[in-house]
C-alpha positions in Angstrom: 146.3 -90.4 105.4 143.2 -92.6 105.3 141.5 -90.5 103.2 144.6 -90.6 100.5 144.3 -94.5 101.1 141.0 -94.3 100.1 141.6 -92.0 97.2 144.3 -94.4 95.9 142.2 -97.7 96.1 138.9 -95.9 94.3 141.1 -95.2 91.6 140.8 -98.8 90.5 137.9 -99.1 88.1 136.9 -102.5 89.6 137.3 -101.2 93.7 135.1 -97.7 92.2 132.4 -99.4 90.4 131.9 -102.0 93.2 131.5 -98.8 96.1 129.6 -97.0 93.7 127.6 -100.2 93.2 127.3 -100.6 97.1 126.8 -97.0 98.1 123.5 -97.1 95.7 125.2 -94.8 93.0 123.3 -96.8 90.3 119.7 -95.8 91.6 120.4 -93.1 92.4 121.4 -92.2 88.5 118.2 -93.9 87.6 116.1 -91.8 89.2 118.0 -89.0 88.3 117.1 -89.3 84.7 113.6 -90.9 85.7 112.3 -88.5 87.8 114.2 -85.1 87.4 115.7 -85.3 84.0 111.4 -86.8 82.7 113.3 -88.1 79.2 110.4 -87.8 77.0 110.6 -90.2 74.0 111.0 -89.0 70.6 113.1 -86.0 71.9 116.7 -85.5 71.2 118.9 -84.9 74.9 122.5 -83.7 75.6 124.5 -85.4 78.1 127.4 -83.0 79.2 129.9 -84.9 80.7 129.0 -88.8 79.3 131.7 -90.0 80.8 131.5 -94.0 79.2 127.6 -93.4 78.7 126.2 -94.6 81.5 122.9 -92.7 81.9 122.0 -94.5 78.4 120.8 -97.5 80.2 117.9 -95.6 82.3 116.9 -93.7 79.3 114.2 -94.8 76.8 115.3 -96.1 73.2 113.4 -94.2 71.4 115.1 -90.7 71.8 118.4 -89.1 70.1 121.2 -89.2 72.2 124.3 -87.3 71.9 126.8 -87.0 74.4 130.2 -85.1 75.1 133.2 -85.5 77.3 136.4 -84.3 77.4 137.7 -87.7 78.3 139.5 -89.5 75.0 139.5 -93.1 76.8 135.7 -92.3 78.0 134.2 -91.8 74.6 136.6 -94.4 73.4 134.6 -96.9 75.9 131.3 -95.5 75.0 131.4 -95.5 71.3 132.3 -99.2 72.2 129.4 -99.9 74.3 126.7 -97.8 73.3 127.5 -96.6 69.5 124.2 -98.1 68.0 122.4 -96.1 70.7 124.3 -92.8 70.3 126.4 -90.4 69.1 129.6 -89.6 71.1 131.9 -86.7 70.8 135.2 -85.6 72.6 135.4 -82.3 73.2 134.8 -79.8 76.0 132.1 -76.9 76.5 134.3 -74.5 75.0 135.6 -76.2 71.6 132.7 -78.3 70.9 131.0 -76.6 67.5 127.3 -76.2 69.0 126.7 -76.2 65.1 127.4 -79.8 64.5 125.5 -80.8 67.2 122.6 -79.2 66.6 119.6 -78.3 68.7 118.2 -80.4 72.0 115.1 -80.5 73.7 116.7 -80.7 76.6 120.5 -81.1 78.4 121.5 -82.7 81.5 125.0 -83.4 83.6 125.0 -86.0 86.2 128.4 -85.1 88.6 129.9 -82.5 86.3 129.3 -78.9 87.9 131.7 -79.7 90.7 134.1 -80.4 88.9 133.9 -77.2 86.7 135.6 -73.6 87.5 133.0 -70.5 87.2 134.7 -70.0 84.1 134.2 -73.2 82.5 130.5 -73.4 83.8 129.6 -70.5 82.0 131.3 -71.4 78.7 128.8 -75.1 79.5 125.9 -72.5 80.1 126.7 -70.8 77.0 126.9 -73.9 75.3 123.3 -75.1 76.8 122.2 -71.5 75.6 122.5 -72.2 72.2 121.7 -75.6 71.8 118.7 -76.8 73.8 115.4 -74.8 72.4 113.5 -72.6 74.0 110.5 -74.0 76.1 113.3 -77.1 76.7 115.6 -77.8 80.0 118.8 -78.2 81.7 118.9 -80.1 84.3 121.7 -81.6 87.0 123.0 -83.3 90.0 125.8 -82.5 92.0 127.3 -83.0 95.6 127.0 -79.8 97.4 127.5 -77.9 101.3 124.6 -77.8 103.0 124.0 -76.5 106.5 123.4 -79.2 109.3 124.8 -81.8 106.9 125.4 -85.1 108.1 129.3 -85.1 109.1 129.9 -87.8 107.1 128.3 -86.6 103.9 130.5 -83.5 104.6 133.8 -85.8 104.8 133.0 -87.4 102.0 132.6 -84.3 99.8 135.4 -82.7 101.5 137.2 -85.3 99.9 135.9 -85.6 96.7 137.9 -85.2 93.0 135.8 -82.7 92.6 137.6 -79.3 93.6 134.5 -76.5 93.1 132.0 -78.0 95.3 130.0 -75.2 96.0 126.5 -74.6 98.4 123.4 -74.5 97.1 123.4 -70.6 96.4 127.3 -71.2 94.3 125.6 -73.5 92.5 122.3 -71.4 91.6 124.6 -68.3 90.9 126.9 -70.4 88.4 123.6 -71.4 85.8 121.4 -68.5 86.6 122.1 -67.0 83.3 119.4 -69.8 81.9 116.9 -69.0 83.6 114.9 -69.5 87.0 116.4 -72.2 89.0 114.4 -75.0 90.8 116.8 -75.8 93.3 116.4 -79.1 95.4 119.0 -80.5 97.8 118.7 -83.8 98.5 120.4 -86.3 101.9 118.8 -89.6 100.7 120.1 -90.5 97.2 122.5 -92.8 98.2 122.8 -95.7 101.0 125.0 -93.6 102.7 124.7 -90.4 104.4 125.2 -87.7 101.2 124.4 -84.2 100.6 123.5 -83.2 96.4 121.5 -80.5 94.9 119.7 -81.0 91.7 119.1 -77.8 89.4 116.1 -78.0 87.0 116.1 -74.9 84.6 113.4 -73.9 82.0 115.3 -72.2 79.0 114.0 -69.0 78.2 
């Protein structure tokens, strides 16, 4: 019952930005793109998942940005924000014409993967395949099981909106088709106690 409480009141935008604000989501997406995602100016990046463009705020100007959700009212908010910083398209791994958007030096998803079925991860791997050049990267972040976990991080992600949370192997297993996996999990991103695994890939 508390937990559906919970659930209820983050689904206010103002109540969820302010815990995200509180729980250190913010840094924790800045160093996400800072230090794991190394956005190297001049290159153009793929955001899978942009949600309302957030990560475009830690990332330097002077790169080409393009980023896709399946969210109408997300891109609607982004192109808002942030259209004379990118391009924004709504569509999901599967439709999106990899075409049109051309090739990347490298892709990233901050929050997405657990969210995703196997079947749509692999139709985003496929996607990544095709677009981001050889020599580039993929590269993301997700909550994830770990043993020994603190027992609140594991409530917390027990909980989540995210229904395929997976361990750190599920989640190796799901993008291996790119390549060798760099797999890191991490229990100090956030204020809070908090289990996530970030996957750095090198695209063969």
């Amino acid at each position: 019952m508390i937990m559906d409480l919970a659930r209820r009141t983050l689904a206010s935008p103002i109540v969820y930005d302010t815990f995200q604000s509180l729980v250190g989501a913010p840094h924790c997406h800045e160093r996400f793109i800072r230090d794991m995602v190394r956005p190297i100016p001049g290159e153009r990046i793929l955001d899978i998942g942009c949600g309302v463009g957030a990560s475009l705020r830690y990332l330097p100007d002077a790169i080409t940005y393009v980023g896709i959700d399946v969210s109408d009212a997300y891109i609607a908010k982004a192109k808002a924000v942030h259209s004379e910083r990118g391009t924004f398209v709504c569509a999901d791994v599967a439709s999106v014409d990899p075409v049109t958007l051309g090739t990347f030096d490298r892709a990233f998803s901050f929050g997405v993967l657990h969210h995703l079925t196997d079947e749509v991860t692999a139709q985003l791997v496929e996607l990544v395949r095709r677009v981001v050049k050889r020599g580039g990267a993929f590269i993301s972040i997700d909550p994830c099981y770990a043993p020994g976990q603190h027992p609140i991080a594991r409530l917390l992600i027990d909980n989540d909106r995210g229904e395929h949370v997976r361990d750190a192997a599920g989640f190796q297993r799901i993008v291996a088709g790119l390549g060798p996996v760099r797999a890191t999990v991490y229990h100090d991103l956030l204020r809070i106690p908090y289990t996530q695994i970030v996957m750095e890939i090198d695209i063969q």
